[in-house]
N, C-alpha and C positions, 0 to 999 in steps of 0.2 A: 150256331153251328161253327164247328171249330174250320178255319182255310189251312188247317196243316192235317197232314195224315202223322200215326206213328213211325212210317217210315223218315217222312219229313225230321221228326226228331230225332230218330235216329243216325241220318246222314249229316243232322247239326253237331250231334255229339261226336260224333268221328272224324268232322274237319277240326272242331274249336277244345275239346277236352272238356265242356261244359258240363256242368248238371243237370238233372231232368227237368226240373224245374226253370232254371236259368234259358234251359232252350224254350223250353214252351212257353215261357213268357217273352223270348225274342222274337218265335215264330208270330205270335199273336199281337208282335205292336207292328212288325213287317208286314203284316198279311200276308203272310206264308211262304213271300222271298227267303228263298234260302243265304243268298248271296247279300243282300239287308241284314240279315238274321244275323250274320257273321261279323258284319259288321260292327252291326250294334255288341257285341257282346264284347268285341277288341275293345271297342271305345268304353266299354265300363271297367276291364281289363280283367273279364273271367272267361279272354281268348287266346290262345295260343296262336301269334299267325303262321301259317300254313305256306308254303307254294307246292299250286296246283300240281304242277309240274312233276311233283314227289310222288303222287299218285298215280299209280299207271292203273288205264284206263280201257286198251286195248291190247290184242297180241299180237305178233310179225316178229319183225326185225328193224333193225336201221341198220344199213352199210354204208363206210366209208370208202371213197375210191380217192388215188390220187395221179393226176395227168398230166405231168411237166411242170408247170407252175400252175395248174391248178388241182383242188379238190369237193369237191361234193359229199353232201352227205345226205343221204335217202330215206326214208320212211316207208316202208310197207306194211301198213296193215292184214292181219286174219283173224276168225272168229275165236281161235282156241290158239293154246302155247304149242299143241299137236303138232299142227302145221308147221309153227319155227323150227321144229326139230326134223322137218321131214327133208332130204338132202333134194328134192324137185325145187321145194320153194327157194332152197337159202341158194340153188345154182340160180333159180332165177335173180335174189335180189341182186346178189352178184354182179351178174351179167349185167343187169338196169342200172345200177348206182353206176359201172364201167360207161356205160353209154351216157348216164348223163352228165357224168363229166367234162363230156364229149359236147355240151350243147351249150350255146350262146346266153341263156336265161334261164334261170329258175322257174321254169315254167311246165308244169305235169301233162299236159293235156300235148305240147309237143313232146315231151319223152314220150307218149303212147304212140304217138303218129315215128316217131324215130323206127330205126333199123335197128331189129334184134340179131345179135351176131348167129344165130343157129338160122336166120331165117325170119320170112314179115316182120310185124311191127313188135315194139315192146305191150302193146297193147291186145295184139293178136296172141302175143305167148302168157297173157295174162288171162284172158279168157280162157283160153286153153286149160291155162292151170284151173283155174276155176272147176271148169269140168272134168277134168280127171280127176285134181284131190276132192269133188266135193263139196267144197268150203269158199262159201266168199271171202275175197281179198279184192284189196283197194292200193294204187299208189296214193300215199298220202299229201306227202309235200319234200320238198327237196331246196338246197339251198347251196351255193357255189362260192369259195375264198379265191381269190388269185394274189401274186406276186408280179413285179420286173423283175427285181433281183432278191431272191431270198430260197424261201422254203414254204410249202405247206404241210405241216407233219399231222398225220392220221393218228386217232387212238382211240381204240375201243374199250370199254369199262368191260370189263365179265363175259369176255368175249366168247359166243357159243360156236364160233369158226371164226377162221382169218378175216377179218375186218368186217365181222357180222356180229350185232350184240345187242343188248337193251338201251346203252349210252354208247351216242358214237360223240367225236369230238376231233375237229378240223380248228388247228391255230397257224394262222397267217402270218410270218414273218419276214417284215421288206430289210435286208441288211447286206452288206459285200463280205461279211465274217465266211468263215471257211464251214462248210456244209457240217460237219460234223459237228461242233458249236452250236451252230442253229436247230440243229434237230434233237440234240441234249436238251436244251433251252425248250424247244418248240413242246418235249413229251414232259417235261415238267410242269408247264404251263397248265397242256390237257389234262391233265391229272387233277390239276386244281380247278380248271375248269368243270371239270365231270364232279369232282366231291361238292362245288361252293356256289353253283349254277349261277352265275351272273347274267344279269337280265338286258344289261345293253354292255357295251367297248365302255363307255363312260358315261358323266350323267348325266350328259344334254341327249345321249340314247335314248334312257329311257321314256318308256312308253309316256306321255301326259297327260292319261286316262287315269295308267296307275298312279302317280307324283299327286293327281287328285284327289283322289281316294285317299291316298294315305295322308292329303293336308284334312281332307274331311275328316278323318278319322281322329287326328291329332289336336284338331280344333276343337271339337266335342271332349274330349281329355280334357284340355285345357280349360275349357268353360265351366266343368267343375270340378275344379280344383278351388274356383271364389278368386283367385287371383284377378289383379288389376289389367284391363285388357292389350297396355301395352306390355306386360309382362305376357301375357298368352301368347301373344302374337310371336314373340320372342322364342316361348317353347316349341310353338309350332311347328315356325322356325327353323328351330333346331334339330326335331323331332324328322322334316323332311330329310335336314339335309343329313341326317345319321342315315335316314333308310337308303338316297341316295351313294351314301359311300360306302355301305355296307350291298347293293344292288349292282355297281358299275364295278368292271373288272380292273381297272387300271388300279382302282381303290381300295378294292379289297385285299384285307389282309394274306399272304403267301402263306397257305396250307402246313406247308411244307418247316415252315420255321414260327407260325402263328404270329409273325412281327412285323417283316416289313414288307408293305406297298408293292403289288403285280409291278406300278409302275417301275418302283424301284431296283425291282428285281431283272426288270429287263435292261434297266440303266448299266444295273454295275453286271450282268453281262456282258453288255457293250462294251466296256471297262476294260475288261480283263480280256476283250478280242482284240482291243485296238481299231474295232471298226462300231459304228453306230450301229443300232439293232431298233427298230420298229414294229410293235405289236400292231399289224395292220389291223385286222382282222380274229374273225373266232365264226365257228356254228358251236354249239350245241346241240345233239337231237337227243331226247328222250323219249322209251316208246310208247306212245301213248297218250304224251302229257296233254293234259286240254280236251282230252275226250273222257265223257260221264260213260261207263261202262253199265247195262244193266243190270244188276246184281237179281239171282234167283233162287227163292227157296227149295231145296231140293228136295228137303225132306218130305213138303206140301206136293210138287210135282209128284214124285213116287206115290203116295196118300190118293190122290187124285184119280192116278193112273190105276189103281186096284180098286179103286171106287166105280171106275169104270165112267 
C-alpha cells in the first residue's frame, strides 16, 4: 500500500515543479515525508528550491509601528482575507502593533496581558473581536529593532492601510548622518528587503539547521557526479557558501542596480554623508509564512451538501 495519498503528490508537485512520476517515486523512497521528498528531488536536480516563506499560508495582517528609536512589526492572524478588509480588525491591529512597540520583549502572551488604549487588555479586545466578527483570530508573533543613534524606517509592501499589509518590513540604522539620509537609505533598503527575503543580517545568522540541509543536499550532488572526493568536498563547499551569500542580507546583491553588495551599498552611503552608517538590524514579516494552510475542495463540499 502506497504511505502517500494523491494529495501528497500533489502538494510535491507545487513546492518542486516536478513530474508525476518524479514525485511518486520521491514520495515512495521518503515514506511519504513530504519535506524528504523535496529534498530528494533538489539533490537529483528535478527541484526548483522554494522558500516557504513565498507561500502564504494564512489571512490577517502584519503592522508596522514605529516608537522613537524603536520599531515592531506584528502578525495577526484570521480565517479568511474578509476579515483583513474589515476596518474593526485592521483598527485593532493597529492599535496592538502601537502597544507593542511600547513593550521590553518580543513576547505575545505579554502584549495580551498589555493595556489596550480603548480600554482592558490587548487580549481582552481580541476576544472581543473574536465574537462580534465571528472569525477566529490569533496574535501570532512579533519582533522589535532598536537604535542609539540612527533610525528605524517602517515599510509596507501592497499596503492595504497605513502601515497594515501582507509584507511589513523594519530596517535598523545605527549612524549620526542627518535623519533624512538615513531614511532614504533605511526605505531602499526595505524594498529590497521585502522583494530578496534574506534569511539572517549575515552568514553566521543563519539558521544551522538550514546550512545543513543544504550541505546535505549539496553532498548527495556531488557524490554523483563520480568526482574524486576531495573535489566533492570542494563543491560542497562552494555550493554552501553561494547559498550562504545569496541567503545573508549584507551579501546580497542590491535589487535596485542587480550589482553591488547591501554591504556596499550602505558603505558608499556613508560616503557621501560624511558619517558612518550601520545596518544594525532588519525584521521581515510575511503573512503567513511557515503556516501549511488547509486547502478545500469546494466543489466536493457543495456535491455533499446537496447530497444531504
Amino acid at each position: 500500500m502506497a504511505n502517500y495519498t494523491i494529495a501528497d503528490v500533489k502538494t510535491l508537485r507545487e513546492k518542486t515543479g516536478a513530474g508525476m512520476m518524479d514525485a511518486k517515486k520521491a514520495l515512495e523512497s521518503a515514506d511519504g515525508d513530504i519535506e524528504a521528498a523535496v529534498d530528494a528531488l533538489r539533490a537529483k536536480g528535478l527541484a526548483t528550491a522554494q522558500k516557504k516563506s513565498s507561500r502564504t499560508a494564512a489571512e490577517g495582517l502584519v503592522g508596522v509601528a514605529v516608537e522613537g528609536n524603536r520599531g515592531t512589526a506584528l502578525e495577526v492572524n484570521s480565517e479568511t482575507d474578509f476579515v483583513a478588509k474589515n476596518d474593526q480588525f485592521q483598527d485593532f491591529v493597529r492599535h496592538a502593533t502601537a502597544v507593542a512597540a511600547k513593550l521590553d520583549a518580543d513576547d505575545v502572551e505579554a502584549l495580551k496581558a498589555a493595556n489596550y488604549p480603548a480600554g482592558g487588555t490587548v487580549g481582552d479586545k481580541l476576544t472581543d473581536n473574536i465574537a462580534t466578527i465571528g472569525e477566529n483570530q490569533q496574535l501570532r508573533r512579533m519582533k522589535t529593532v532598536s537604535v542609539t543613534n540612527g533610525v528605524v524606517v517602517p515599510y509596507m509592501h501592497n499596503a492595504v492601510a497605513p502601515d497594515l499589509g501582507k509584507i511589513g518590513v523594519l530596517v535598523a540604522l545605527e549612524s549620526e548622518a542627518d535623519k533624512a539620509t538615513l531614511e532614504t537609505l533605511g526605505k531602499q533598503l526595505a524594498m529590497h528587503i521585502a522583494a530578496a527575503f534574506p534569511q539572517a543580517l549575515d552568514a553566521d545568522g543563519l539558521d544551522s539547521e538550514v546550512i545543513e540541509r543544504e550541505r546535505a543536499i549539496a553532498r548527495e550532488k556531488a557524490a554523483e557526479s563520480g568526482k574524486p572526493e576531495a573535489v566533492q568536498e570542494k563543491m560542497v563547499d562552494g555550493a554552501v557558501a553561494k547559498f550562504a551569500k545569496e541567503n545573508a542580507l549584507l551579501s546580497q546583491v542590491f535589487v535596485m542596480d542587480n550589482k553591488t553588495p547591501i554591504a556596499q551599498v550602505v558603505a558608499n552611503a556613508g560616503k557621501e554623508a560624511g558619517k558612518d552608517i550601520v545596518l544594525k538590524d532588519y525584521v521581515r514579516f510575511q503573512l503567513g509564512e511557515g503556516i501549511e494552510k488547509e486547502e478545500s475542495d469546494f466543489a466536493a463540499e457543495v456535491a455533499a451538501a446537496v447530497q444531504g
